[in-house]
C-alpha positions, 0 to 999 in steps of 0.5 A: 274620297266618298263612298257609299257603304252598308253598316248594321243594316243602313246605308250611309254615305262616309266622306273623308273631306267632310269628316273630321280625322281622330286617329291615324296608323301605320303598319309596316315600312314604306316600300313594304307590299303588305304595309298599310295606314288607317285613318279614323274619321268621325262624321257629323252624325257621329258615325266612325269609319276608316279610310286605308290605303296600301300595298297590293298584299295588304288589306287595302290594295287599293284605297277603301273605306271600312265603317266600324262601330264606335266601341272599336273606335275607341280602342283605334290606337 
């Protein structure tokens, strides 16, 4: 997945083939409408971001990327 997305004032393109996985998630069951997975990703520039996929009463209903910074990168667990 490659979207486009605004952090700390800067545009940045985040794209999960070409960044390298850290981290992986999970929150709830499978079949459970508000569980959910996170994947953390690191890109080449060093920037971080979170690719989620879930139910449809989760937070990512559909599938998104969400940038985060490297502080709460490093507190993913």
């Amino acid at each position: 997945m490659r979207k486009t997305k605004t952090f700390e004032g800067k545009r940045h393109v985040y794209d999960t083939e070409k960044a390298e996985q850290v981290g992986n998630r999970s929150f709830g069951e499978f079949g459970d409408p508000a569980g959910y997975e996170e994947t953390l990703y690191k890109t080449k520039a060093g920037l971080y971001f979170i690719a989620g996929v879930g139910g449809a009463d989760s937070p990512y209903p559909e599938e998104d990327i969400k940038p985060v910074s490297a502080k709460d990168a490093k507190n993913f667990a």
